[in-house]
N, C-alpha and C positions, 0 to 999 in steps of 0.2 A: 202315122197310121196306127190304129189301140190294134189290140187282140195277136202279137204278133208272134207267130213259136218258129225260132229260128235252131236250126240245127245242124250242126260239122259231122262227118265220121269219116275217116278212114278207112274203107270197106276192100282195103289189100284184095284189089281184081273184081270189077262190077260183075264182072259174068260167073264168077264163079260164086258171087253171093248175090247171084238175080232173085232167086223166090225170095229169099230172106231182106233182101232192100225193098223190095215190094209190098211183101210183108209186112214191115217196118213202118213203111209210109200209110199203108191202109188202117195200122194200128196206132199211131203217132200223132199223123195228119201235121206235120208242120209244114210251114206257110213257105219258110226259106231254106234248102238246104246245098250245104259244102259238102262236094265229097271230094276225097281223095285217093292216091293209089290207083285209080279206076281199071290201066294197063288196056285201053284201048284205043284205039284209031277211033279219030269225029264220028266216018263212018261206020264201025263197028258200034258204036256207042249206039247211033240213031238206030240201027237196022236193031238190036235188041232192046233199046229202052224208048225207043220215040212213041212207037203206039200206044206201050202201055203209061208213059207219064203222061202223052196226052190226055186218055181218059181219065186219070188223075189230076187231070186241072193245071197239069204244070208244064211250064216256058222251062224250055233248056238251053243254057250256053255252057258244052263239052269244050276242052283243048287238049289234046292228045297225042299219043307218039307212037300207042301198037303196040308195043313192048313193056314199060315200064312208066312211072310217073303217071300221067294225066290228073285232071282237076276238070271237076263242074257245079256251074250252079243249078239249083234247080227250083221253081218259085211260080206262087200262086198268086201272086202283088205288084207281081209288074215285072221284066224283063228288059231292060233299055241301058243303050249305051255302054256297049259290052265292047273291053277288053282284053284278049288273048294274051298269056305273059304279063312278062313285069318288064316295062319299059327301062331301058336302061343297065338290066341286071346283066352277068359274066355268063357264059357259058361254059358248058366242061361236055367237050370244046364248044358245038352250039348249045345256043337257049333252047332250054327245055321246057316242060309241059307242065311247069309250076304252079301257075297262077294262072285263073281268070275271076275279072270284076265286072259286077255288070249294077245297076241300083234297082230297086227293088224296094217295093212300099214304100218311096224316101230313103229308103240305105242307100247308103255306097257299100256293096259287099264285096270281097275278094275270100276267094278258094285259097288257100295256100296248103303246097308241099313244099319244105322246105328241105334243103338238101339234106342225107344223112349226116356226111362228115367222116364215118367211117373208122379214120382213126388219128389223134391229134398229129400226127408225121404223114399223113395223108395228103396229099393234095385237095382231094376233097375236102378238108378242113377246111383247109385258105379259101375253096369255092365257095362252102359254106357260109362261110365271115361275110364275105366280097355280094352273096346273095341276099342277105340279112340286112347289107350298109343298102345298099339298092332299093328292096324294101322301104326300108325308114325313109330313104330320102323322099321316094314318090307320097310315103303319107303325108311327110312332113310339109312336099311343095302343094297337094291335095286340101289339106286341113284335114284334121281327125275328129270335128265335131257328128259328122254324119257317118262316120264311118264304122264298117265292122270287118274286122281281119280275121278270120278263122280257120283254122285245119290244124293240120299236123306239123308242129313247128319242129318239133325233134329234138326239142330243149325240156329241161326240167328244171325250169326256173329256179326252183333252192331245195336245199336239203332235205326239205319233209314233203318233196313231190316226188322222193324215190321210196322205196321199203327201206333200202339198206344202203347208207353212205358207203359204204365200206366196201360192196358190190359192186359200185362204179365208180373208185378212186382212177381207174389208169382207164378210163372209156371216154366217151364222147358223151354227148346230149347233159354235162355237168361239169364241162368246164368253166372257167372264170371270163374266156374271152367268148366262149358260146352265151354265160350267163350278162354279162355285160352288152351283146348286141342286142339282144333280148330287151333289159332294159333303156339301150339307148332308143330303141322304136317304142316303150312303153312312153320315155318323155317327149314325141309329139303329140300327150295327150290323151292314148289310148289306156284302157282300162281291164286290168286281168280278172272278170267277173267272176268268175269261178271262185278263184282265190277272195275276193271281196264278199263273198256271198257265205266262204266256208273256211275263214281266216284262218281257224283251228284243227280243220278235221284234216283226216287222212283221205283222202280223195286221189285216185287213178284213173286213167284212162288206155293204158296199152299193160298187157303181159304177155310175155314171151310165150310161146304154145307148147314150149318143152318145162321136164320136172314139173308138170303142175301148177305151172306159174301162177294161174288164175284163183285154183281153188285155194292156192295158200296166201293170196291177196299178195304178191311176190312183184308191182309194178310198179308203174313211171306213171309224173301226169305230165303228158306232152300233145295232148291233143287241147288246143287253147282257145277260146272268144275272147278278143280283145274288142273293146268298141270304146266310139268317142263318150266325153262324158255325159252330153245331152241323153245320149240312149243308156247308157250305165244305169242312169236315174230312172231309167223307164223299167226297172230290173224288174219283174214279179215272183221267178220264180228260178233257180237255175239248180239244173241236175244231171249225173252221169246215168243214162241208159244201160246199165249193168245187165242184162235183162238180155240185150241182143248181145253179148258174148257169149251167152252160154245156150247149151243146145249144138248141134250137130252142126259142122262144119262153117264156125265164125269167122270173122276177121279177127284180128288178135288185139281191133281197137276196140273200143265201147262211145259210142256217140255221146255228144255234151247237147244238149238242151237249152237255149235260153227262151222263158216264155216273158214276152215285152207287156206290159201293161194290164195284163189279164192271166191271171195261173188256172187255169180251167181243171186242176188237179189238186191245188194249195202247192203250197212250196213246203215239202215235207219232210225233204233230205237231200244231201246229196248223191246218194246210190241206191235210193230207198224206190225202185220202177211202179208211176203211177198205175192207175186203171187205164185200160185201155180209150182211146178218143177214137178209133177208126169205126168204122161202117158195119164191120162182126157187131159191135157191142152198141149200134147205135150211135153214134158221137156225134153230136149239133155241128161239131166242125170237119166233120169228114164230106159233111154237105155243101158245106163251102165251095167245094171243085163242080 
């Protein structure tokens, strides 16, 4: 399916950044989105977002827990064949509210939160490891051609996806057994677009909300699109949303962007926030819904 703008963020609690996802979407207009963090019950989810994504064109499949964690997709291309969880994966102690996949214009898409980890003596660590092999396995028995795996993996792939190596020597999301399962899910196939798109640059996607983190560009990139290579190829355009961190009361992620086959903005940076595509400014594809 051409024209496709697919998009992840981690919006740490839907309800406490409702106008601002709202917002987001009427200004954005993408076709597919991952969220994370949500911290809501299905229920809660529905009762505050069901009406208004409905009139926004878009099919929701929530998986939630009320408290912490949740994942939803959200799409104007199709909604079928939907997912709860990740088949197969550990629990600390039950499965939690990780993952959900549903396809979508021909995707195979999956939400993902992956566990934090916490701290390498953690138990959560091992969850972490034990969540990530589960992972790989289900894309690997799936195929990864039509796939796309997105959200907040909590990893920072290598060295120059932190500010400062030296910052998170004794931490998590940069160890060698976090960065290693990482990679063994990248070889069934999948593809870290971001990084493929901006092999060189400095590019983040989380800062901490204390010291300033943001304004001193003080981050991680650990919010990721991986997809299979048929879609990799279909790349037009890929960029971080820097734009929605900043301003009164953010998530502390910034959304990734990927536009498929069509960049209705050019492909102009990676942190560089196009013009607006929503309904404020007119946007040909804000009509789409």
């Amino acid at each position: 399916m051409a024209g496709v703008r697919l998009a992840t963020w981690n919006v740490n609690s839907a309800k406490a950044r409702e106008p601002r996802l709202l917002g987001w979407l009427d200004d954005r207009a993408p076709d597919v989105v991952c969220l994370q963090e949500t911290k809501l019950s299905d229920e809660a989810f529905d009762e505050s977002f069901g009406a208004p994504l409905a009139e926004r064109g878009y099919a929701v499949a929530h998986h939630g827990e009320g408290r912490w964690n949740g994942v939803a997709l959200l799409s104007r291309v199709g909604l079928d064949d939907v997912t709860e969880g990740l088949p197969g994966a550990p629990g600390y102690p039950h499965q939690e509210a990780r993952a959900v996949t549903a396809t979508c214009g021909g995707l195979r898409v999956t939400s993902v939160y992956v566990p934090n980890g916490r701290d390498p003596g953690d138990p959560h660590y091992a969850y972490k490891l034990e969540w990530l092999a589960a992972l790989r396995d289900r894309v690997e028995a799936a195929g990864a051609d039509d796939a796309v795996v997105a959200g907040d993996f909590n990893i920072a792939p290598a060295d120059p996806d932190v500010y400062s190596v030296e910052a998170f020597a004794e931490s998590t999301h940069v160890t060698p057994p976090e960065r290693e399962a990482l990679a063994a899910l990248l070889k069934t196939g999948l593809h870290d677009v971001t990084r493929e798109r901006w092999p060189d640059e400095k590019v983040f996607t989380y800062w901490d909300y204390r010291g300033g983190a943001f304004h001193q560009d003080r981050g991680m990139r650990i919010d990721l699109v991986l997809t299979g290579g048929p879609i990799a190829s279909r790349r037009a355009a890929l960029w971080i949303d820097r734009q929605a961190r900043k301003g009164s009361g953010p998530s502390d992620h910034a959304p990734v962007i990927l536009d498929l086959d069509e960049a209705p903005d050019g492909d102009i940076g990676p942190v560089v926030p196009p013009p607006s595509l929503g309904a404020k400014k007119g946007g040909s594809r804000a009509k789409k819904a």
